[in-house]
C-alpha positions as protocol buffer text, in pm:
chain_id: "A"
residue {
  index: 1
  type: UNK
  ca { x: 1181 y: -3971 z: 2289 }
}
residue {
  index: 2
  type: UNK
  ca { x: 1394 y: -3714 z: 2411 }
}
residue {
  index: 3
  type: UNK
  ca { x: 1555 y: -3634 z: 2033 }
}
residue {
  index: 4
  type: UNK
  ca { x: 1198 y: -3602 z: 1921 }
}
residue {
  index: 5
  type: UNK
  ca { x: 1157 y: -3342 z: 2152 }
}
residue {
  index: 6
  type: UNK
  ca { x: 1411 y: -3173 z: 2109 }
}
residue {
  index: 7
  type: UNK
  ca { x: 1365 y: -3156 z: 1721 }
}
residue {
  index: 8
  type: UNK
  ca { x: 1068 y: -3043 z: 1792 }
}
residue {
  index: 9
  type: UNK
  ca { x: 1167 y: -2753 z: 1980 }
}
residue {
  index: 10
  type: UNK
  ca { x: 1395 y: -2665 z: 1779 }
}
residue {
  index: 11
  type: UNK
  ca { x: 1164 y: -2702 z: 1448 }
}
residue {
  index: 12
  type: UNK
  ca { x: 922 y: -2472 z: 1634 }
}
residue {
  index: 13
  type: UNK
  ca { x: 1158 y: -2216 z: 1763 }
}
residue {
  index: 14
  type: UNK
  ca { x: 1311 y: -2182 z: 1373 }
}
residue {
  index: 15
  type: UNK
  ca { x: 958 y: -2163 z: 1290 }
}
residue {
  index: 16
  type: UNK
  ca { x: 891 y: -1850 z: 1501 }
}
residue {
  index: 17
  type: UNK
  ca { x: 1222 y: -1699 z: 1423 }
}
residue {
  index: 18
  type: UNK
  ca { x: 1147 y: -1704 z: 1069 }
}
residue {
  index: 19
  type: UNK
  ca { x: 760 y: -1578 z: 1102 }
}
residue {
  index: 20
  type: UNK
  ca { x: 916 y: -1285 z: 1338 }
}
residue {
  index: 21
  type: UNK
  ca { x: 1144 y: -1150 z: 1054 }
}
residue {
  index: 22
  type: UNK
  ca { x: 891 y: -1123 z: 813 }
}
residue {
  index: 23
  type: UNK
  ca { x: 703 y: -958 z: 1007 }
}
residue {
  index: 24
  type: UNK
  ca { x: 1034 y: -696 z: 1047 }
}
residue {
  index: 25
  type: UNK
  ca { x: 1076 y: -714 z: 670 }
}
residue {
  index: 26
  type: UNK
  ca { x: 762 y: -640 z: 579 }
}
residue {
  index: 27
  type: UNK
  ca { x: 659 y: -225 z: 499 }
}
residue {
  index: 28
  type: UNK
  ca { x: 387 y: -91 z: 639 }
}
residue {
  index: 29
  type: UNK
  ca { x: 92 y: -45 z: 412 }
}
residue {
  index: 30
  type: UNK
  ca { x: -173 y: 210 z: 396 }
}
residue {
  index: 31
  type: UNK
  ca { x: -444 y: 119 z: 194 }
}
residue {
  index: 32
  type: UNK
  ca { x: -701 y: 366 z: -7 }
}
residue {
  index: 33
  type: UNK
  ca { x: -1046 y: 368 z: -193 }
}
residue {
  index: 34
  type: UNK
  ca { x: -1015 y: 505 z: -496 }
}
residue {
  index: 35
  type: UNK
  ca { x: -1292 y: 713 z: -671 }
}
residue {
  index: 36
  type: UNK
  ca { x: -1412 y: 1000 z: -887 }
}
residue {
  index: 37
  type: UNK
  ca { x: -1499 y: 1099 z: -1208 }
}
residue {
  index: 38
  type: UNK
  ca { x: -1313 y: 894 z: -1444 }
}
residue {
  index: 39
  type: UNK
  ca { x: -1040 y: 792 z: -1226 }
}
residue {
  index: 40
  type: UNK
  ca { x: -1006 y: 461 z: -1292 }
}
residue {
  index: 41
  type: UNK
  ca { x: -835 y: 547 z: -1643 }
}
residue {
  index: 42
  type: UNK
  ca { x: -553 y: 791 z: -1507 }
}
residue {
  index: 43
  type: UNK
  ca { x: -361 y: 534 z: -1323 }
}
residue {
  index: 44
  type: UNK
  ca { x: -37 y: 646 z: -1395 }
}
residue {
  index: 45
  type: UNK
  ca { x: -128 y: 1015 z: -1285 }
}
residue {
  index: 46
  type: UNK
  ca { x: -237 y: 896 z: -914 }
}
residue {
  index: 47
  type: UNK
  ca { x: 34 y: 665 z: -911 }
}
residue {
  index: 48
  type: UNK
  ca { x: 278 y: 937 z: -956 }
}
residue {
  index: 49
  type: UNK
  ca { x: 138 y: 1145 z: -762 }
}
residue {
  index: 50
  type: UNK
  ca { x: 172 y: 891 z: -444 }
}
residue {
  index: 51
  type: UNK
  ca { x: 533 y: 862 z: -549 }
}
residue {
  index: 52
  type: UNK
  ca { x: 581 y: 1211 z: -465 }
}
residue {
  index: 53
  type: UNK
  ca { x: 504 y: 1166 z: -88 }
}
residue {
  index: 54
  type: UNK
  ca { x: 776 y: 1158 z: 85 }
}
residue {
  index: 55
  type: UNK
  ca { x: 876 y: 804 z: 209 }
}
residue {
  index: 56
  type: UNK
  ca { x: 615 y: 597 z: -22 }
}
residue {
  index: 57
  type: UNK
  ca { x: 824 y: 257 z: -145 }
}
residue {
  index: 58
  type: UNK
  ca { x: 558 y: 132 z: -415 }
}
residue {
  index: 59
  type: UNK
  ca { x: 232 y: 170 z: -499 }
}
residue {
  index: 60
  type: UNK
  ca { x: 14 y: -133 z: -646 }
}
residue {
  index: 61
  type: UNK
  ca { x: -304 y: -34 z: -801 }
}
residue {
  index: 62
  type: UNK
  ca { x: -363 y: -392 z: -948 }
}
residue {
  index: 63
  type: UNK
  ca { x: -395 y: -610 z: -627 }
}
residue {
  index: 64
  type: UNK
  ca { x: -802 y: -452 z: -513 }
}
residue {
  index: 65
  type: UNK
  ca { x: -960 y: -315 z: -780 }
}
residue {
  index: 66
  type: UNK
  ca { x: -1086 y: 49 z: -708 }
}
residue {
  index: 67
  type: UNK
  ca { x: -804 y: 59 z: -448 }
}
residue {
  index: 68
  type: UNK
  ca { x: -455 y: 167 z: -380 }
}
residue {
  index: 69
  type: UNK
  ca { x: -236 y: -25 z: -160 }
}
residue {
  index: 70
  type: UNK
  ca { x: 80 y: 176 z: -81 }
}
residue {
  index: 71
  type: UNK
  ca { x: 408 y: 59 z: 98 }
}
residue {
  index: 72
  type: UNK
  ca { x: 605 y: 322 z: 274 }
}
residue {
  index: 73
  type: UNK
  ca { x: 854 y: 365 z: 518 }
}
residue {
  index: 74
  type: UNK
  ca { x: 652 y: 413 z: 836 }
}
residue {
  index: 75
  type: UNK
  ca { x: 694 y: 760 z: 859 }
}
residue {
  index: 76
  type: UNK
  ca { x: 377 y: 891 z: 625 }
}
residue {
  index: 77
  type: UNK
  ca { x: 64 y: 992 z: 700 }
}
residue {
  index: 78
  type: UNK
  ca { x: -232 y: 848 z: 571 }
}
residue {
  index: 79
  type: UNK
  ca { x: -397 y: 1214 z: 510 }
}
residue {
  index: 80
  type: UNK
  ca { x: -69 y: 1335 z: 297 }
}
residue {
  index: 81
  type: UNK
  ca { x: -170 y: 1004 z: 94 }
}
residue {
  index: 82
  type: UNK
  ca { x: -474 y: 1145 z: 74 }
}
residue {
  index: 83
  type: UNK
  ca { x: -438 y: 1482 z: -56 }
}
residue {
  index: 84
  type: UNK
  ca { x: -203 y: 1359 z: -262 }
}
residue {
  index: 85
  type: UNK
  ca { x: -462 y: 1150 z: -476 }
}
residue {
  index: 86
  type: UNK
  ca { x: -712 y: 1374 z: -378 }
}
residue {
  index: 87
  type: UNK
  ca { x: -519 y: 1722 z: -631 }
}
residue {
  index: 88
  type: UNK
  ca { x: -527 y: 1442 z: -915 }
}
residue {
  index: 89
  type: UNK
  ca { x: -726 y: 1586 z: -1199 }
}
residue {
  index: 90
  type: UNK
  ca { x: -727 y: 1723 z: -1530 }
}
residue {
  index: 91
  type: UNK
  ca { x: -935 y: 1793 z: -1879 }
}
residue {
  index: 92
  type: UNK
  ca { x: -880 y: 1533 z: -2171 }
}
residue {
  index: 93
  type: UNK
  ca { x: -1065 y: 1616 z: -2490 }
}
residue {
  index: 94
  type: UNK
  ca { x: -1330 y: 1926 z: -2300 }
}
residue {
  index: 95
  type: UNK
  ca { x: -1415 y: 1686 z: -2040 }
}
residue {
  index: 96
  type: UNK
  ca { x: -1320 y: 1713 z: -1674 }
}
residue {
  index: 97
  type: UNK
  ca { x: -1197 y: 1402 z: -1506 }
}
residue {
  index: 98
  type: UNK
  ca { x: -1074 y: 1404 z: -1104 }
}
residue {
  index: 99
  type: UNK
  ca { x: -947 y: 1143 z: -795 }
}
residue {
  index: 100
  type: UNK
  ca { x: -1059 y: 1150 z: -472 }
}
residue {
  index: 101
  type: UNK
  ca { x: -940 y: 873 z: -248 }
}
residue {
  index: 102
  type: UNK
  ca { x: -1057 y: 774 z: 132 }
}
residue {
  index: 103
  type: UNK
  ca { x: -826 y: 580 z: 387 }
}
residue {
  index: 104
  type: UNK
  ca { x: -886 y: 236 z: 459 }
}
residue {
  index: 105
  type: UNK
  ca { x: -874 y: 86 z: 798 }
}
């Protein structure tokens, strides 16, 4: 009985251990709705454009349609993310296409 439980223990405290680091490993995430006219087929412009913030690790505009889920360091700002999608625009062919993008909580 006593081996049991002490297996136990042990099986639970590696348990915890390994749930703790990856929570540690993990990057914090900031997620964004996407919108705008015509935004949805200028991906790699707002991608890019989140690149350029300072401290942003990846962006993943696949996982939540409509969406942008960015990893970053832990040092940005959710409104730099913003703006950031937000001066995403341009003309294709005489007709005007923008982003706009609103923080998720």
């Amino acid at each position: 009985m006593r081996r049991v439980l002490l297996s136990l223990t042990a099986g639970v405290l590696l348990y915890a251990g390994v749930e703790s680091m990856k929570t540690e490993a993990a990057d914090p995430q900031a997620t964004l709705m996407l919108g705008g006219k015509f935004c949805e087929y200028y991906p790699k412009q707002v991608t890019e454009a989140l690149m350029k913030v300072k401290g942003v690790k990846a962006v993943d505009l696949q996982s939540m349609k409509g969406h942008a889920l960015v990893s970053h360091d832990g040092t940005v700002k959710t409104e730099d993310l913003v703006a950031a999608v937000n001066v995403v625009k341009g003309e294709r062919m005489g007709v005007k296409w923008y982003c706009t993008a609103e923080a998720m909580k």
